[in-house]
C-alpha positions in Angstrom: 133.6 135.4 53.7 135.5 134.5 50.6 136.2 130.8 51.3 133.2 128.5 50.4 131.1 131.8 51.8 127.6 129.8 50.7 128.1 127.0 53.1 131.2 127.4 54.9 131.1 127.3 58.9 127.2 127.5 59.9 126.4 124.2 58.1 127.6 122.2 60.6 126.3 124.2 63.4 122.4 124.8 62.5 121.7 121.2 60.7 118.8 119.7 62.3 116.9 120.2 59.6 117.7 120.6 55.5 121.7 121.5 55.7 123.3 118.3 56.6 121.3 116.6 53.6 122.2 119.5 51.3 125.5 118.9 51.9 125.1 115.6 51.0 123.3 115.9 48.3 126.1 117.8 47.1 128.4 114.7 46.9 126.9 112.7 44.1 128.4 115.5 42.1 131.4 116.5 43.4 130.7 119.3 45.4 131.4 118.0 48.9 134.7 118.0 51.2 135.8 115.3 50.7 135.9 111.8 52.3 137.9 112.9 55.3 136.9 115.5 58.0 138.7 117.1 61.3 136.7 116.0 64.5 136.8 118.3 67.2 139.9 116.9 68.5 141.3 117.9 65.5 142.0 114.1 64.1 140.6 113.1 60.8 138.0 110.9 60.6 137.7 108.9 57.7 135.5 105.8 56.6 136.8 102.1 57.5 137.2 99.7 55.8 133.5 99.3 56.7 132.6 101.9 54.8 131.5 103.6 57.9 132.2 107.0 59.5 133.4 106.5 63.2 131.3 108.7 65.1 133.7 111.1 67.4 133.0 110.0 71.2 133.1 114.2 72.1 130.8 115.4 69.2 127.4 117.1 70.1 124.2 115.6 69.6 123.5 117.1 66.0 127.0 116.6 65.0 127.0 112.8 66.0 123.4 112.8 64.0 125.2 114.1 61.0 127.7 111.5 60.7 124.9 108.9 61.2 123.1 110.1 58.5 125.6 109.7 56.3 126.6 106.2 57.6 122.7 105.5 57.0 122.8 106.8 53.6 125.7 104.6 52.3 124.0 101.5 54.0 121.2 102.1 51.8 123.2 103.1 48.8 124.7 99.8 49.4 121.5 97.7 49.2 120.6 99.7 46.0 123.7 98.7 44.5 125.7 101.4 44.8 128.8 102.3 45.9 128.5 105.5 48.2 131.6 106.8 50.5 130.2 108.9 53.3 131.2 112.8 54.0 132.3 113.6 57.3 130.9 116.4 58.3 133.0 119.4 59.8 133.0 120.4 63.5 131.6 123.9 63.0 134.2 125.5 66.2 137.0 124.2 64.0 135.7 125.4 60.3 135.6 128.9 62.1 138.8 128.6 63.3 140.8 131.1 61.0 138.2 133.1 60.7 138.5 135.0 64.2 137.6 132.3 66.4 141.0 131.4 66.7 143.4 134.8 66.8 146.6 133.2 66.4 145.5 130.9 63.6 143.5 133.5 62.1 146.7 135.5 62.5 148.9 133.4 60.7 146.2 132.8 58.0 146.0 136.4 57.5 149.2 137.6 57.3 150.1 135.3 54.4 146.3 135.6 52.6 144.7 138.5 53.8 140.8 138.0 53.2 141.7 135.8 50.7 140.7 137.9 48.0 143.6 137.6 45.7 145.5 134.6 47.7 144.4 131.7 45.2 145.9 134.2 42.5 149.1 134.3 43.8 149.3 131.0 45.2 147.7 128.7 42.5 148.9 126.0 44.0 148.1 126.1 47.7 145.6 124.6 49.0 145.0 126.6 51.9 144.9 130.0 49.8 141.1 131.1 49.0 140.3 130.3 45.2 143.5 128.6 44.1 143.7 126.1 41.7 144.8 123.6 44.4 142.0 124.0 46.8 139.3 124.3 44.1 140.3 120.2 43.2 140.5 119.8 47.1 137.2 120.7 47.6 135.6 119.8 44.7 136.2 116.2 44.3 135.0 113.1 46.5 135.5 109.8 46.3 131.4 109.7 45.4 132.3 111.8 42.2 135.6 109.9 41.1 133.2 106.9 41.4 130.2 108.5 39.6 132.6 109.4 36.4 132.9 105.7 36.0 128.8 105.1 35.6 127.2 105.0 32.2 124.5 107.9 31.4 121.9 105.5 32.5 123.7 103.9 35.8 124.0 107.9 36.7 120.4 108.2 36.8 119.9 105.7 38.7 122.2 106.3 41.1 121.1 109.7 41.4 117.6 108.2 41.7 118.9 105.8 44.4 120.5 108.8 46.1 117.0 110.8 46.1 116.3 114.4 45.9 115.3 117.5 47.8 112.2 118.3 48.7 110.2 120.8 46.5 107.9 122.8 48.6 106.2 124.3 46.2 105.0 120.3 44.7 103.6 120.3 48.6 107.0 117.9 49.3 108.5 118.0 52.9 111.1 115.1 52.8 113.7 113.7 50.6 113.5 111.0 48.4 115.7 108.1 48.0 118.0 107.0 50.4 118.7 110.1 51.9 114.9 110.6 52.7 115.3 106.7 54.1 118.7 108.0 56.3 116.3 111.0 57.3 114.0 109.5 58.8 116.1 106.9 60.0 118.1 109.6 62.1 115.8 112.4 62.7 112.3 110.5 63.2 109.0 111.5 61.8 109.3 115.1 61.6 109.7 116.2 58.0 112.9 118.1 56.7 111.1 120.7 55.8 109.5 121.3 59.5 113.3 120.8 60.7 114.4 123.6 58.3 111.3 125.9 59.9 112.3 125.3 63.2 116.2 125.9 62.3 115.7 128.9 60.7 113.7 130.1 63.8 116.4 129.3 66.2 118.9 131.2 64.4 116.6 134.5 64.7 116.6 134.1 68.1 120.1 133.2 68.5 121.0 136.7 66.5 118.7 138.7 68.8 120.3 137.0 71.9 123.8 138.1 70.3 122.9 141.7 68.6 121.2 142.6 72.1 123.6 140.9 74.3 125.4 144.0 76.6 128.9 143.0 76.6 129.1 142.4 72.7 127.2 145.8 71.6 129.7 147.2 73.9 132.6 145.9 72.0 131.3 146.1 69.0 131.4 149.8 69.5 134.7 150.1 70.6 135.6 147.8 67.5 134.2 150.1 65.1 135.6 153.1 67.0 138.6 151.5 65.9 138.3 150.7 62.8 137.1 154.4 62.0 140.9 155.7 63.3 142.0 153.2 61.0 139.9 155.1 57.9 138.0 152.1 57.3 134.3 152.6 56.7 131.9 150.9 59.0 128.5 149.9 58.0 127.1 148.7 60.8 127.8 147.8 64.4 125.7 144.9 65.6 127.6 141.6 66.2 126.5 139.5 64.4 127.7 141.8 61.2 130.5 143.9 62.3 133.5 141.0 62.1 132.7 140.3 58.6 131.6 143.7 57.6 135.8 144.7 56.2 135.9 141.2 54.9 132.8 141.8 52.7 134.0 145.3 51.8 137.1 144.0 50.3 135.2 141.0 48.8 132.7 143.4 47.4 135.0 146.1 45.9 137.8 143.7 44.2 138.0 143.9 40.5 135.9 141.8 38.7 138.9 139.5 37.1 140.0 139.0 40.9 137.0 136.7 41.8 136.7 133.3 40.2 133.9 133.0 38.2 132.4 131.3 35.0 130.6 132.4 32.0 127.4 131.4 29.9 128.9 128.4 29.1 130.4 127.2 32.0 134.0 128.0 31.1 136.1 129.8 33.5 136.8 133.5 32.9 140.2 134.1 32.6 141.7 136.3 35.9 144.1 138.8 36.4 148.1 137.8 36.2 149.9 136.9 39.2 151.5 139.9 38.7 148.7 142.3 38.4 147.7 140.5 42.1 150.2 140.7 44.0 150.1 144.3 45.4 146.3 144.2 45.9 147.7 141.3 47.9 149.9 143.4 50.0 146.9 145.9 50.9 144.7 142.6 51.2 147.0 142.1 53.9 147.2 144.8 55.4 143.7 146.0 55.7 143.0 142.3 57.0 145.9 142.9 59.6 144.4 146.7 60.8 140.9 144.5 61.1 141.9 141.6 62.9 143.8 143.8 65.6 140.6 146.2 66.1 138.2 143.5 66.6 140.4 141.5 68.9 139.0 141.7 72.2 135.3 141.7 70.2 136.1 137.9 68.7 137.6 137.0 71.9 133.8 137.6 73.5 131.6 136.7 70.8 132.8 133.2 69.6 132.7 131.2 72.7 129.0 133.0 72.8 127.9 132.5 69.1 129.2 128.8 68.9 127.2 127.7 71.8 124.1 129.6 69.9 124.8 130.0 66.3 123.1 131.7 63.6 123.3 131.7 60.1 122.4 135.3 59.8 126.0 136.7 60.7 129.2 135.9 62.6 132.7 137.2 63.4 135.1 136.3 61.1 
């Protein structure tokens, strides 16, 4: 995937154990979503004037724990002294929504993006195009890092301090520190993070044998690659849970280097190619997207109502 690949979709829907503390970890320093969210009704959700997260009435169970371990973790930032606006997480069925889950969306993404290779090139300032300039300060800034960049050197420390830490396994550490190992255990009882992120990690094994050996999907999966190979597009491999991002990857994987956003030694950003230079790879972008999206239509109208019911972080559709 080319938009926020690392995290993207699967947080949401494995995080029983570490990933709904990484991601907010992540907002001390900027890196999170933001302070508002879709629920799965598709309405934001936003913190009151409370300073707390309402709690959609139709999440699941570990969605409705993730938005009370943030709640718990600005309650405690609170006591510390601290000023801490909590994340909403994201309904994982909605972050996955333009990538296959949703044809028509994904569609209409698509056929103005592509794979978003090259989009954020072309469209610096739209937010909704992969890498732009626009979505880079969309995602990159929270109201926990505006409010960080007004602490002193030493108040950072302690806030970060407050905040706490992951767990180091190799120091023998299974929980986090701080107020986010306080919300933890708060939300998730006394087993550890680190025993959470074992037993996550096993589930999504089994969820990607239940999918790669599931009849229906190896069947389509074939026919999808079939496809695909009429098309001239290489295919790599033909289980599910790797076959809908396999042309996505390709592209990803064989775009010049001064397509993909990047930074160098010194943590400046290296300069990319013109608008210019991107606009045709664009056009194939598109199209190769386009040829992709129609051949593994029927496949991503079987497999997403299957994988988001079991997810796993070890592949998906998109």
């Amino acid at each position: 995937m080319t938009r926020s690949r690392t995290v993207r979709r699967l947080a949401a829907a494995t995080a029983v154990g570490l990933l709904p503390l990484l991601a907010a970890c992540g907002t001390d320093t900027g890196t999170g979503t933001g302070s508002e969210s879709h629920a799965s009704d598709g309405e934001k959700t936003t913190a009151g004037s409370s300073g707390q997260l309402d709690v959609p009435a139709d999440a699941n169970a570990d969605l409705k724990k993730q938005y009370l371990l943030e709640n718990a973790i600005a309650a405690c930032m609170k006591k510390q002294g601290f000023t801490y606006t909590p994340v909403a997480p994201e309904d994982p069925a909605a972050s996955w929504t333009t990538y296959g889950a949703d044809y028509a969306l994904t569609k209409k993404y698509r056929q103005k993006y592509g794979f978003g290779v090259y989009a954020g090139i072309v469209y610096p300032d739209d937010a909704g195009a992969s890498g732009s300039a626009a979505a880079q300060q969309n995602s990159d800034r929270t109201p926990n890092a505006d409010y960080v960049d007004t602490l002193t050197p030493e108040q950072k420390a302690a806030y970060n301090e407050a905040l706490g830490a992951i767990p180091d396994p190799k120091a023998g550490e299974k929980n986090w520190t701080g107020c986010q190992g306080e919300a933890d255990k708060k939300v998730y009882g006394s087993s550890s993070a680190q025993e959470r992120g074992t037993e996550a990690t096993n589930r999504n094994q089994a969820n990607a044998q239940a999918l790669n050996g599931d009849p229906e999907l190896v069947a389509l999966a074939q026919s999808y690659a079939s496809c695909l190979r009429k098309e001239g597009i290489s295919v790599t491999t033909t289980q599910p849970t790797g076959v809908g991002e396999m042309v996505r990857l390709q592209a990803l994987d064989s775009a010049p280097v001064d397509a993909i956003p990047a930074v160098d030694e010194n943590g400046n950003a290296k300069e990319l190619m013109s608008k210019e230079e991107a606009l045709p790879l664009l056009t194939k972008d598109i199209e190769l997207a386009m040829r992709d999206l129609e051949c593994g239509k029927e496949f991503r109208a079987a497999y997403f109502p299957k994988f988001l019911k079991a997810p796993t972080s070890g592949g998906g559709a998109g």
